[in-house]
C-alpha positions in Angstrom: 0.0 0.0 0.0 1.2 3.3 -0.7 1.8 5.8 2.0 -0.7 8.5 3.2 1.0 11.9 2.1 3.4 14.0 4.8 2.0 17.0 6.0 4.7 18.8 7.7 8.2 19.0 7.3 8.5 16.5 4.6 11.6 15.5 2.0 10.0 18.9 -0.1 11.1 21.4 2.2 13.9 21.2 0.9 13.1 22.6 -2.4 11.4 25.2 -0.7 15.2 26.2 0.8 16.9 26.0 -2.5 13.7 27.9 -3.9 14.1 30.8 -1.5 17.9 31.0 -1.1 18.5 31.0 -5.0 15.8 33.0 -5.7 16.0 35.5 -3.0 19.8 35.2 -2.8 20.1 36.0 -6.5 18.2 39.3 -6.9 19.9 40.5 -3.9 23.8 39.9 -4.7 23.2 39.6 -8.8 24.5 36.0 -9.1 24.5 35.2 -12.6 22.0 33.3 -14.7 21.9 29.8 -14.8 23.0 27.5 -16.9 20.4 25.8 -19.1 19.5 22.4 -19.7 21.0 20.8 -23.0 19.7 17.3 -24.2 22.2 16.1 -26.5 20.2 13.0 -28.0 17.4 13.3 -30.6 14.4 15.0 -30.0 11.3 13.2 -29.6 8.2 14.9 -32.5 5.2 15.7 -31.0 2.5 13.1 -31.3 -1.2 13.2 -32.6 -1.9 11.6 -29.0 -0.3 14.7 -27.9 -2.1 17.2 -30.1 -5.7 15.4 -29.5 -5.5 15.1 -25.7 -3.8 18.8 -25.3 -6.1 20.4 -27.7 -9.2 19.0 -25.6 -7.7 20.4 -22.1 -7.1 24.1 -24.0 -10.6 25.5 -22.4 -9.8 24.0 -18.9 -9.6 27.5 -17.1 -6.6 27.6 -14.7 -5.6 30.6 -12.6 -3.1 32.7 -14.3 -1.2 34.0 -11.2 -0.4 30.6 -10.0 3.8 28.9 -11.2 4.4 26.1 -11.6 8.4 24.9 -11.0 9.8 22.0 -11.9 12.1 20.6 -9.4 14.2 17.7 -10.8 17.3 15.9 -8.0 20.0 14.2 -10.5 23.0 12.1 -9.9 25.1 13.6 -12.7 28.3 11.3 -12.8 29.5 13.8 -15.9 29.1 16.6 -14.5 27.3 18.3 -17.3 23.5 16.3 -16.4 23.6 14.0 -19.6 22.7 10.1 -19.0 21.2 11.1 -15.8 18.1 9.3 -14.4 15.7 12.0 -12.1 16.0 10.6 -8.3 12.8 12.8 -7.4 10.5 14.6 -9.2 8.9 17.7 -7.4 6.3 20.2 -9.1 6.1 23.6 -6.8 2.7 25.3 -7.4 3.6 29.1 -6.2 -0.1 30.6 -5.4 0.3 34.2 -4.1 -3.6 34.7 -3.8 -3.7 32.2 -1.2 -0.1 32.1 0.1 0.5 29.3 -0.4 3.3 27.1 -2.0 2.1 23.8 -3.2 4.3 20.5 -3.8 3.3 17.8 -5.7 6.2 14.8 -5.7 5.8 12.6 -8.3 6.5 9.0 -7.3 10.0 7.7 -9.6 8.7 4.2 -10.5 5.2 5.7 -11.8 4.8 4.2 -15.5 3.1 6.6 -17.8 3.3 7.0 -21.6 6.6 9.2 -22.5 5.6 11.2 -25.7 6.7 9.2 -28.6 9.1 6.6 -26.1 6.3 4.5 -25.5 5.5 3.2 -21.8 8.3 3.8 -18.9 8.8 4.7 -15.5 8.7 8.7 -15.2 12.2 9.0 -14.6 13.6 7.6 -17.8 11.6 10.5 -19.2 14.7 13.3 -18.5 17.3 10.5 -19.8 15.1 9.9 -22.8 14.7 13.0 -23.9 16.0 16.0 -21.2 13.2 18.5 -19.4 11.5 19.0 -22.1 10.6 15.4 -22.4 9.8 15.4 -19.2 7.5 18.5 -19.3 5.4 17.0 -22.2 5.3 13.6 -20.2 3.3 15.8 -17.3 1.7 17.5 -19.2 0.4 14.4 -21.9 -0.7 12.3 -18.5 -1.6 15.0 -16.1 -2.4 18.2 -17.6 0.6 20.1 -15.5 1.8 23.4 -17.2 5.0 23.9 -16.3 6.3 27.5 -16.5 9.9 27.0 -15.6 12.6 24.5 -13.7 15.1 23.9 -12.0 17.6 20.7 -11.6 20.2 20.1 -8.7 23.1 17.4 -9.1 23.4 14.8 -5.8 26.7 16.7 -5.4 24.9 20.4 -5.2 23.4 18.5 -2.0 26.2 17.4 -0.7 28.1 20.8 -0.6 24.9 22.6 0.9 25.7 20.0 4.0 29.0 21.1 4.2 28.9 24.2 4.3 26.2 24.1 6.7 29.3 22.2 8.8 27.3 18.7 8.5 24.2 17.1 10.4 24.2 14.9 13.6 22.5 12.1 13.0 22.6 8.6 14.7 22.9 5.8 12.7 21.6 2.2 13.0 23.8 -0.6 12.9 22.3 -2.1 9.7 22.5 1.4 7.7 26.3 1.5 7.5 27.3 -0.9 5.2 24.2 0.6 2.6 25.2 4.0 3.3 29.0 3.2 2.5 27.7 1.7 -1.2 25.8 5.0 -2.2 29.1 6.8 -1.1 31.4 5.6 -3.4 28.9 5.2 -6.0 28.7 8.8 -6.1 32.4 9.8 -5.0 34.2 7.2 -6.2 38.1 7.4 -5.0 36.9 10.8 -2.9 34.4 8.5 -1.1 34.6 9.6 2.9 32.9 6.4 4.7 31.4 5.8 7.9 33.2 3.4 9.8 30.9 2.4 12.5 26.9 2.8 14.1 25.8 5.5 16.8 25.3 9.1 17.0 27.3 11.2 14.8 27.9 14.0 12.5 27.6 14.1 8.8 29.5 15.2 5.9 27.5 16.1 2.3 28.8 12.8 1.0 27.4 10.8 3.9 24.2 12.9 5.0 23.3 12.5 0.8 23.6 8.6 0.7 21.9 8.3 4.0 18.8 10.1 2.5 19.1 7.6 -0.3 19.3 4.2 1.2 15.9 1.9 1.1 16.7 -1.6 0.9 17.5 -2.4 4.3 15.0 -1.6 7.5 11.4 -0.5 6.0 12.3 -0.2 2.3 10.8 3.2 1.1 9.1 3.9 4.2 12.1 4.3 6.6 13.6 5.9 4.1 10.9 8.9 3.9 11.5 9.0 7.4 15.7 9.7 7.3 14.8 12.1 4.6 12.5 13.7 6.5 15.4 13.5 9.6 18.1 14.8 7.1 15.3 18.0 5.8 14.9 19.2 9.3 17.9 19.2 10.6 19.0 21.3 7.1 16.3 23.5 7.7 16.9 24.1 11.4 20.5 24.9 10.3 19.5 27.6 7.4 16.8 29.7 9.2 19.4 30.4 11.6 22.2 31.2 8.6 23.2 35.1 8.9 22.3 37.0 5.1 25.6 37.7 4.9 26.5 33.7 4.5 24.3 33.5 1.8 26.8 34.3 -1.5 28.9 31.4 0.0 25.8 28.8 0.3 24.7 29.9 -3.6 28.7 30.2 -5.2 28.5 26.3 -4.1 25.5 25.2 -5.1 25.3 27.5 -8.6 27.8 24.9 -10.9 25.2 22.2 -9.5 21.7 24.2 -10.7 20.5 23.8 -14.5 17.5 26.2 -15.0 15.8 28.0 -17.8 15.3 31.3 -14.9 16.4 34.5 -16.2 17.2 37.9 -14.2 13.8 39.1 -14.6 12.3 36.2 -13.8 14.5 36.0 -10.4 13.4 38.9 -9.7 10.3 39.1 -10.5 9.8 35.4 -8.4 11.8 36.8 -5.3 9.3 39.6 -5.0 6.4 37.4 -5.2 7.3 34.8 -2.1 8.8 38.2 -0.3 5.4 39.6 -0.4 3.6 36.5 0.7 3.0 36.6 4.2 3.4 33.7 6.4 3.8 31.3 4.0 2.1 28.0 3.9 3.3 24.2 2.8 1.1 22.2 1.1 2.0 18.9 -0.1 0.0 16.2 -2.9 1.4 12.9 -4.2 1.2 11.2 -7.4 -0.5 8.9 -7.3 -2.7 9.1 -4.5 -3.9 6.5 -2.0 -6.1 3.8 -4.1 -5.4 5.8 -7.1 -2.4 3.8 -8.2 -1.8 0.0 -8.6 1.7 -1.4 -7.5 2.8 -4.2 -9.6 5.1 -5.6 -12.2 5.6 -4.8 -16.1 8.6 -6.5 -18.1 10.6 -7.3 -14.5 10.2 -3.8 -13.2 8.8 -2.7 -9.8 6.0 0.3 -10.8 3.2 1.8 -10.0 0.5 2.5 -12.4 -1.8 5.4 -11.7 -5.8 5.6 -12.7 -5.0 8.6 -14.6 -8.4 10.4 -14.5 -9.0 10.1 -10.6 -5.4 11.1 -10.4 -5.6 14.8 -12.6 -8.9 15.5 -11.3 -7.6 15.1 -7.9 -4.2 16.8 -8.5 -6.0 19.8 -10.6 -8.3 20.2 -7.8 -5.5 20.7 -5.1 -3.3 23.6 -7.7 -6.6 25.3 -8.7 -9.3 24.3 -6.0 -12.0 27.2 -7.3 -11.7 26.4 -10.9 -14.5 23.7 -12.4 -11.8 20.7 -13.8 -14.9 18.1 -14.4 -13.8 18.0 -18.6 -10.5 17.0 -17.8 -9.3 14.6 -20.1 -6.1 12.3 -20.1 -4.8 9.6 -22.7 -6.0 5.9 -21.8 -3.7 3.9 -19.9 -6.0 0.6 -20.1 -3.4 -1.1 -22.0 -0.3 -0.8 -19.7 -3.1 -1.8 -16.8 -4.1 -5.0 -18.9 -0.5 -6.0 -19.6 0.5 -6.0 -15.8 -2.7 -7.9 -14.9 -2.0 -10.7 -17.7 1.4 -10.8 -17.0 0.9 -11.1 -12.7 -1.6 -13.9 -13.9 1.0 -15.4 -15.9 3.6 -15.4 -12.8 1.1 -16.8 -10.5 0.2 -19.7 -12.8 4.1 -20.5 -13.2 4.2 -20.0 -9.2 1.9 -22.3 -8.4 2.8 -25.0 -11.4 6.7 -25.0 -9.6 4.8 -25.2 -6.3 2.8 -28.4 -7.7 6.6 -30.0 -9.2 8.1 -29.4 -5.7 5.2 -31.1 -3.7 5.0 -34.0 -6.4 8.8 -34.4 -6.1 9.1 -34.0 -1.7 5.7 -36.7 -1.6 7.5 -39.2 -3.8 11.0 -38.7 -1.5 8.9 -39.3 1.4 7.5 -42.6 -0.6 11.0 -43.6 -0.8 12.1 -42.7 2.4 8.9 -44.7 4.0 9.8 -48.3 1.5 13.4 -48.1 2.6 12.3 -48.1 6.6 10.0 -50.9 5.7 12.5 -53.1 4.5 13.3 -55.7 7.6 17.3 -55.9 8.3 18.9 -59.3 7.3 20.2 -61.3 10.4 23.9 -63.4 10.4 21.2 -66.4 11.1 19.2 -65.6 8.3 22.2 -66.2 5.8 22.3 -69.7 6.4 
Protein backbone atom coordinates (compact mmCIF):
# COMPACT_ATOMS: atom_id res chain seq x y z
CA UNK A 1 0.00 0.00 0.00
CA UNK A 2 1.23 3.25 -0.70
CA UNK A 3 1.79 5.82 2.00
CA UNK A 4 -0.73 8.50 3.21
CA UNK A 5 0.98 11.90 2.10
CA UNK A 6 3.42 14.00 4.82
CA UNK A 7 1.96 17.03 5.96
CA UNK A 8 4.71 18.77 7.68
CA UNK A 9 8.19 18.99 7.27
CA UNK A 10 8.51 16.53 4.59
CA UNK A 11 11.59 15.55 2.00
CA UNK A 12 10.04 18.88 -0.07
CA UNK A 13 11.11 21.40 2.25
CA UNK A 14 13.94 21.21 0.86
CA UNK A 15 13.14 22.58 -2.38
CA UNK A 16 11.39 25.18 -0.74
CA UNK A 17 15.23 26.21 0.76
CA UNK A 18 16.86 26.04 -2.49
CA UNK A 19 13.71 27.92 -3.86
CA UNK A 20 14.14 30.79 -1.47
CA UNK A 21 17.90 30.95 -1.12
CA UNK A 22 18.54 31.05 -4.98
CA UNK A 23 15.75 32.98 -5.74
CA UNK A 24 16.00 35.48 -2.99
CA UNK A 25 19.77 35.24 -2.84
CA UNK A 26 20.14 36.04 -6.50
CA UNK A 27 18.24 39.25 -6.91
CA UNK A 28 19.92 40.52 -3.85
CA UNK A 29 23.77 39.88 -4.65
CA UNK A 30 23.15 39.61 -8.76
CA UNK A 31 24.55 35.96 -9.08
CA UNK A 32 24.48 35.25 -12.60
CA UNK A 33 22.02 33.33 -14.67
CA UNK A 34 21.87 29.81 -14.81
CA UNK A 35 22.97 27.47 -16.92
CA UNK A 36 20.37 25.77 -19.15
CA UNK A 37 19.51 22.37 -19.69
CA UNK A 38 21.03 20.79 -23.04
CA UNK A 39 19.73 17.30 -24.19
CA UNK A 40 22.16 16.09 -26.46
CA UNK A 41 20.19 13.05 -28.02
CA UNK A 42 17.42 13.29 -30.56
CA UNK A 43 14.36 14.99 -30.01
CA UNK A 44 11.28 13.17 -29.62
CA UNK A 45 8.24 14.89 -32.53
CA UNK A 46 5.24 15.66 -30.96
CA UNK A 47 2.55 13.09 -31.29
CA UNK A 48 -1.17 13.24 -32.61
CA UNK A 49 -1.95 11.64 -28.98
CA UNK A 50 -0.31 14.68 -27.86
CA UNK A 51 -2.14 17.21 -30.06
CA UNK A 52 -5.71 15.36 -29.54
CA UNK A 53 -5.46 15.12 -25.75
CA UNK A 54 -3.77 18.84 -25.33
CA UNK A 55 -6.12 20.41 -27.66
CA UNK A 56 -9.17 18.96 -25.59
CA UNK A 57 -7.74 20.43 -22.07
CA UNK A 58 -7.15 24.12 -24.01
CA UNK A 59 -10.59 25.48 -22.36
CA UNK A 60 -9.76 24.02 -18.94
CA UNK A 61 -9.62 27.55 -17.09
CA UNK A 62 -6.60 27.61 -14.72
CA UNK A 63 -5.64 30.61 -12.58
CA UNK A 64 -3.13 32.68 -14.32
CA UNK A 65 -1.16 34.03 -11.16
CA UNK A 66 -0.35 30.62 -10.02
CA UNK A 67 3.83 28.90 -11.17
CA UNK A 68 4.44 26.06 -11.56
CA UNK A 69 8.43 24.93 -10.96
CA UNK A 70 9.83 21.96 -11.88
CA UNK A 71 12.11 20.61 -9.40
CA UNK A 72 14.24 17.66 -10.79
CA UNK A 73 17.34 15.90 -8.05
CA UNK A 74 19.99 14.17 -10.49
CA UNK A 75 23.00 12.10 -9.89
CA UNK A 76 25.13 13.60 -12.74
CA UNK A 77 28.30 11.34 -12.79
CA UNK A 78 29.53 13.83 -15.91
CA UNK A 79 29.14 16.55 -14.50
CA UNK A 80 27.30 18.30 -17.27
CA UNK A 81 23.48 16.31 -16.41
CA UNK A 82 23.62 14.00 -19.60
CA UNK A 83 22.73 10.10 -18.97
CA UNK A 84 21.25 11.11 -15.84
CA UNK A 85 18.13 9.34 -14.39
CA UNK A 86 15.66 11.96 -12.08
CA UNK A 87 15.98 10.63 -8.29
CA UNK A 88 12.76 12.85 -7.45
CA UNK A 89 10.47 14.58 -9.16
CA UNK A 90 8.86 17.73 -7.42
CA UNK A 91 6.33 20.17 -9.09
CA UNK A 92 6.10 23.56 -6.85
CA UNK A 93 2.74 25.33 -7.38
CA UNK A 94 3.56 29.10 -6.19
CA UNK A 95 -0.15 30.58 -5.37
CA UNK A 96 0.25 34.23 -4.12
CA UNK A 97 -3.64 34.71 -3.81
CA UNK A 98 -3.69 32.22 -1.19
CA UNK A 99 -0.13 32.05 0.07
CA UNK A 100 0.49 29.29 -0.39
CA UNK A 101 3.30 27.07 -2.02
CA UNK A 102 2.07 23.81 -3.15
CA UNK A 103 4.27 20.50 -3.84
CA UNK A 104 3.28 17.78 -5.71
CA UNK A 105 6.23 14.85 -5.71
CA UNK A 106 5.85 12.64 -8.26
CA UNK A 107 6.45 9.02 -7.29
CA UNK A 108 10.01 7.72 -9.57
CA UNK A 109 8.68 4.24 -10.45
CA UNK A 110 5.21 5.72 -11.81
CA UNK A 111 4.83 4.19 -15.46
CA UNK A 112 3.06 6.61 -17.81
CA UNK A 113 3.34 6.98 -21.56
CA UNK A 114 6.56 9.19 -22.45
CA UNK A 115 5.63 11.18 -25.73
CA UNK A 116 6.71 9.19 -28.59
CA UNK A 117 9.09 6.55 -26.09
CA UNK A 118 6.26 4.47 -25.50
CA UNK A 119 5.49 3.21 -21.76
CA UNK A 120 8.26 3.83 -18.86
CA UNK A 121 8.78 4.68 -15.51
CA UNK A 122 8.69 8.66 -15.18
CA UNK A 123 12.22 8.97 -14.56
CA UNK A 124 13.59 7.64 -17.80
CA UNK A 125 11.64 10.52 -19.21
CA UNK A 126 14.71 13.25 -18.52
CA UNK A 127 17.31 10.50 -19.83
CA UNK A 128 15.12 9.94 -22.81
CA UNK A 129 14.68 13.05 -23.86
CA UNK A 130 16.03 15.98 -21.22
CA UNK A 131 13.25 18.45 -19.43
CA UNK A 132 11.49 18.99 -22.13
CA UNK A 133 10.57 15.37 -22.38
CA UNK A 134 9.75 15.40 -19.18
CA UNK A 135 7.48 18.48 -19.32
CA UNK A 136 5.40 17.03 -22.23
CA UNK A 137 5.26 13.63 -20.16
CA UNK A 138 3.34 15.80 -17.29
CA UNK A 139 1.66 17.55 -19.23
CA UNK A 140 0.38 14.43 -21.92
CA UNK A 141 -0.67 12.32 -18.47
CA UNK A 142 -1.57 15.05 -16.08
CA UNK A 143 -2.36 18.18 -17.55
CA UNK A 144 0.63 20.12 -15.52
CA UNK A 145 1.81 23.37 -17.19
CA UNK A 146 5.02 23.93 -16.34
CA UNK A 147 6.30 27.53 -16.49
CA UNK A 148 9.90 27.00 -15.63
CA UNK A 149 12.63 24.49 -13.72
CA UNK A 150 15.15 23.92 -12.05
CA UNK A 151 17.61 20.67 -11.57
CA UNK A 152 20.22 20.11 -8.72
CA UNK A 153 23.08 17.44 -9.07
CA UNK A 154 23.44 14.85 -5.78
CA UNK A 155 26.71 16.66 -5.37
CA UNK A 156 24.94 20.39 -5.24
CA UNK A 157 23.42 18.54 -2.01
CA UNK A 158 26.24 17.43 -0.69
CA UNK A 159 28.09 20.80 -0.60
CA UNK A 160 24.86 22.61 0.95
CA UNK A 161 25.67 20.02 3.99
CA UNK A 162 29.05 21.07 4.21
CA UNK A 163 28.94 24.25 4.25
CA UNK A 164 26.24 24.13 6.68
CA UNK A 165 29.28 22.22 8.82
CA UNK A 166 27.29 18.67 8.52
CA UNK A 167 24.22 17.13 10.41
CA UNK A 168 24.21 14.93 13.65
CA UNK A 169 22.47 12.11 13.02
CA UNK A 170 22.65 8.57 14.73
CA UNK A 171 22.90 5.80 12.70
CA UNK A 172 21.59 2.21 12.96
CA UNK A 173 23.84 -0.60 12.90
CA UNK A 174 22.31 -2.13 9.70
CA UNK A 175 22.51 1.38 7.70
CA UNK A 176 26.29 1.50 7.53
CA UNK A 177 27.33 -0.93 5.23
CA UNK A 178 24.19 0.58 2.56
CA UNK A 179 25.21 3.98 3.35
CA UNK A 180 28.96 3.21 2.46
CA UNK A 181 27.67 1.66 -1.19
CA UNK A 182 25.82 4.97 -2.18
CA UNK A 183 29.09 6.79 -1.12
CA UNK A 184 31.37 5.60 -3.42
CA UNK A 185 28.89 5.16 -5.97
CA UNK A 186 28.71 8.78 -6.05
CA UNK A 187 32.38 9.85 -4.96
CA UNK A 188 34.19 7.23 -6.21
CA UNK A 189 38.10 7.37 -5.04
CA UNK A 190 36.88 10.83 -2.87
CA UNK A 191 34.37 8.55 -1.06
CA UNK A 192 34.57 9.59 2.88
CA UNK A 193 32.86 6.37 4.74
CA UNK A 194 31.42 5.79 7.86
CA UNK A 195 33.17 3.38 9.81
CA UNK A 196 30.88 2.44 12.45
CA UNK A 197 26.93 2.79 14.08
CA UNK A 198 25.82 5.51 16.82
CA UNK A 199 25.28 9.10 16.99
CA UNK A 200 27.31 11.17 14.77
CA UNK A 201 27.94 14.03 12.49
CA UNK A 202 27.61 14.06 8.77
CA UNK A 203 29.47 15.24 5.92
CA UNK A 204 27.53 16.12 2.33
CA UNK A 205 28.78 12.83 1.00
CA UNK A 206 27.43 10.80 3.93
CA UNK A 207 24.20 12.91 5.02
CA UNK A 208 23.32 12.52 0.84
CA UNK A 209 23.61 8.55 0.70
CA UNK A 210 21.87 8.30 4.03
CA UNK A 211 18.83 10.14 2.50
CA UNK A 212 19.06 7.62 -0.33
CA UNK A 213 19.32 4.18 1.21
CA UNK A 214 15.89 1.93 1.15
CA UNK A 215 16.67 -1.58 0.91
CA UNK A 216 17.49 -2.36 4.25
CA UNK A 217 15.00 -1.56 7.47
CA UNK A 218 11.42 -0.54 6.03
CA UNK A 219 12.30 -0.19 2.32
CA UNK A 220 10.82 3.19 1.15
CA UNK A 221 9.12 3.92 4.19
CA UNK A 222 12.14 4.33 6.57
CA UNK A 223 13.64 5.89 4.13
CA UNK A 224 10.88 8.89 3.90
CA UNK A 225 11.47 8.97 7.45
CA UNK A 226 15.69 9.65 7.32
CA UNK A 227 14.84 12.13 4.64
CA UNK A 228 12.52 13.70 6.52
CA UNK A 229 15.39 13.46 9.60
CA UNK A 230 18.12 14.83 7.07
CA UNK A 231 15.32 17.98 5.77
CA UNK A 232 14.86 19.18 9.33
CA UNK A 233 17.92 19.17 10.64
CA UNK A 234 19.04 21.30 7.14
CA UNK A 235 16.30 23.45 7.67
CA UNK A 236 16.86 24.08 11.43
CA UNK A 237 20.49 24.95 10.31
CA UNK A 238 19.54 27.60 7.36
CA UNK A 239 16.76 29.69 9.16
CA UNK A 240 19.44 30.37 11.59
CA UNK A 241 22.18 31.21 8.63
CA UNK A 242 23.21 35.06 8.93
CA UNK A 243 22.32 36.97 5.12
CA UNK A 244 25.62 37.69 4.91
CA UNK A 245 26.50 33.74 4.50
CA UNK A 246 24.32 33.53 1.77
CA UNK A 247 26.78 34.27 -1.46
CA UNK A 248 28.94 31.39 0.03
CA UNK A 249 25.80 28.79 0.30
CA UNK A 250 24.72 29.92 -3.61
CA UNK A 251 28.67 30.15 -5.20
CA UNK A 252 28.49 26.29 -4.08
CA UNK A 253 25.52 25.21 -5.15
CA UNK A 254 25.28 27.49 -8.62
CA UNK A 255 27.77 24.86 -10.86
CA UNK A 256 25.21 22.21 -9.55
CA UNK A 257 21.73 24.17 -10.75
CA UNK A 258 20.51 23.83 -14.54
CA UNK A 259 17.48 26.16 -15.02
CA UNK A 260 15.81 28.01 -17.82
CA UNK A 261 15.26 31.28 -14.95
CA UNK A 262 16.37 34.55 -16.19
CA UNK A 263 17.22 37.86 -14.24
CA UNK A 264 13.79 39.10 -14.56
CA UNK A 265 12.28 36.18 -13.79
CA UNK A 266 14.47 36.00 -10.42
CA UNK A 267 13.36 38.92 -9.69
CA UNK A 268 10.34 39.10 -10.48
CA UNK A 269 9.78 35.39 -8.44
CA UNK A 270 11.75 36.77 -5.32
CA UNK A 271 9.28 39.61 -5.00
CA UNK A 272 6.44 37.37 -5.15
CA UNK A 273 7.32 34.83 -2.12
CA UNK A 274 8.77 38.16 -0.35
CA UNK A 275 5.40 39.59 -0.41
CA UNK A 276 3.64 36.50 0.69
CA UNK A 277 2.99 36.58 4.19
CA UNK A 278 3.45 33.66 6.43
CA UNK A 279 3.80 31.30 3.97
CA UNK A 280 2.10 27.99 3.85
CA UNK A 281 3.26 24.23 2.77
CA UNK A 282 1.12 22.22 1.07
CA UNK A 283 1.99 18.89 -0.14
CA UNK A 284 -0.01 16.18 -2.87
CA UNK A 285 1.37 12.87 -4.18
CA UNK A 286 1.19 11.22 -7.44
CA UNK A 287 -0.54 8.88 -7.30
CA UNK A 288 -2.74 9.08 -4.51
CA UNK A 289 -3.87 6.50 -2.04
CA UNK A 290 -6.05 3.78 -4.09
CA UNK A 291 -5.40 5.75 -7.08
CA UNK A 292 -2.44 3.78 -8.22
CA UNK A 293 -1.82 0.03 -8.60
CA UNK A 294 1.70 -1.40 -7.50
CA UNK A 295 2.83 -4.22 -9.64
CA UNK A 296 5.08 -5.58 -12.18
CA UNK A 297 5.58 -4.79 -16.08
CA UNK A 298 8.60 -6.46 -18.07
CA UNK A 299 10.58 -7.34 -14.49
CA UNK A 300 10.16 -3.80 -13.25
CA UNK A 301 8.82 -2.73 -9.79
CA UNK A 302 6.05 0.32 -10.81
CA UNK A 303 3.19 1.84 -9.98
CA UNK A 304 0.54 2.50 -12.43
CA UNK A 305 -1.78 5.45 -11.72
CA UNK A 306 -5.79 5.60 -12.70
CA UNK A 307 -5.03 8.60 -14.57
CA UNK A 308 -8.38 10.36 -14.54
CA UNK A 309 -9.00 10.07 -10.60
CA UNK A 310 -5.41 11.06 -10.44
CA UNK A 311 -5.64 14.83 -12.59
CA UNK A 312 -8.88 15.50 -11.31
CA UNK A 313 -7.65 15.10 -7.91
CA UNK A 314 -4.24 16.84 -8.45
CA UNK A 315 -6.01 19.78 -10.61
CA UNK A 316 -8.28 20.23 -7.76
CA UNK A 317 -5.48 20.69 -5.12
CA UNK A 318 -3.28 23.59 -7.74
CA UNK A 319 -6.57 25.28 -8.68
CA UNK A 320 -9.27 24.32 -6.00
CA UNK A 321 -11.96 27.23 -7.32
CA UNK A 322 -11.70 26.42 -10.87
CA UNK A 323 -14.51 23.73 -12.36
CA UNK A 324 -11.81 20.68 -13.82
CA UNK A 325 -14.94 18.15 -14.39
CA UNK A 326 -13.80 17.96 -18.59
CA UNK A 327 -10.49 17.02 -17.81
CA UNK A 328 -9.28 14.61 -20.11
CA UNK A 329 -6.13 12.30 -20.06
CA UNK A 330 -4.81 9.59 -22.69
CA UNK A 331 -6.01 5.86 -21.79
CA UNK A 332 -3.73 3.87 -19.89
CA UNK A 333 -5.96 0.63 -20.13
CA UNK A 334 -3.37 -1.12 -21.99
CA UNK A 335 -0.34 -0.80 -19.74
CA UNK A 336 -3.07 -1.79 -16.82
CA UNK A 337 -4.12 -5.05 -18.90
CA UNK A 338 -0.46 -5.96 -19.60
CA UNK A 339 0.47 -6.02 -15.83
CA UNK A 340 -2.66 -7.91 -14.90
CA UNK A 341 -2.02 -10.68 -17.67
CA UNK A 342 1.38 -10.84 -17.00
CA UNK A 343 0.91 -11.14 -12.66
CA UNK A 344 -1.61 -13.86 -13.94
CA UNK A 345 1.02 -15.39 -15.89
CA UNK A 346 3.56 -15.41 -12.78
CA UNK A 347 1.06 -16.84 -10.45
CA UNK A 348 0.22 -19.71 -12.85
CA UNK A 349 4.08 -20.53 -13.17
CA UNK A 350 4.24 -20.04 -9.23
CA UNK A 351 1.93 -22.30 -8.38
CA UNK A 352 2.79 -25.02 -11.36
CA UNK A 353 6.69 -25.00 -9.56
CA UNK A 354 4.79 -25.18 -6.30
CA UNK A 355 2.80 -28.43 -7.71
CA UNK A 356 6.60 -30.00 -9.19
CA UNK A 357 8.06 -29.39 -5.73
CA UNK A 358 5.18 -31.06 -3.73
CA UNK A 359 5.04 -33.98 -6.36
CA UNK A 360 8.84 -34.40 -6.06
CA UNK A 361 9.13 -34.00 -1.70
CA UNK A 362 5.73 -36.69 -1.59
CA UNK A 363 7.48 -39.21 -3.82
CA UNK A 364 11.00 -38.74 -1.54
CA UNK A 365 8.93 -39.35 1.36
CA UNK A 366 7.49 -42.57 -0.59
CA UNK A 367 10.97 -43.57 -0.80
CA UNK A 368 12.07 -42.69 2.35
CA UNK A 369 8.94 -44.73 4.03
CA UNK A 370 9.84 -48.26 1.46
CA UNK A 371 13.36 -48.14 2.60
CA UNK A 372 12.28 -48.11 6.62
CA UNK A 373 10.02 -50.87 5.74
CA UNK A 374 12.51 -53.08 4.48
CA UNK A 375 13.28 -55.73 7.56
CA UNK A 376 17.31 -55.94 8.33
CA UNK A 377 18.87 -59.27 7.35
CA UNK A 378 20.16 -61.34 10.41
CA UNK A 379 23.87 -63.40 10.41
CA UNK A 380 21.16 -66.45 11.06
CA UNK A 381 19.20 -65.65 8.31
CA UNK A 382 22.19 -66.24 5.84
CA UNK A 383 22.35 -69.70 6.39
Amino acid sequence: MIRKKERKRSKNIMWIIIILTLVIGASLFAIKPFKEDKFNGEESKITKEELVVNKLNDNIEVEKDCKNILLLGVDSRKNDFSDSRTDSIIIATVDPNRNTVKLTSVMRDTMVEVPGKGYNKINAAYSLGGVELLKRALKYNFNVNIDTYMIIDFKGFQEVIDVLGGIEVEIKNYEVKEINKYIKEVNGNKATLINSSGMQKLNGQQALSYSRIRKVGNGDFERMDRQKRVIGLVLDKVTKMNVSEYPTLLSKMYPFIRSDMQSGYILKMANTIYMMQGIQLKNFRIPLDNTGIMTFVDSQWVVIPKLKQTTKELMKFMYPDKDLSNIRVPDNWYIINKATEQKRKLEEEKKSENEVLNQSQSAQDNKEIKTKNIPELSEDGLD
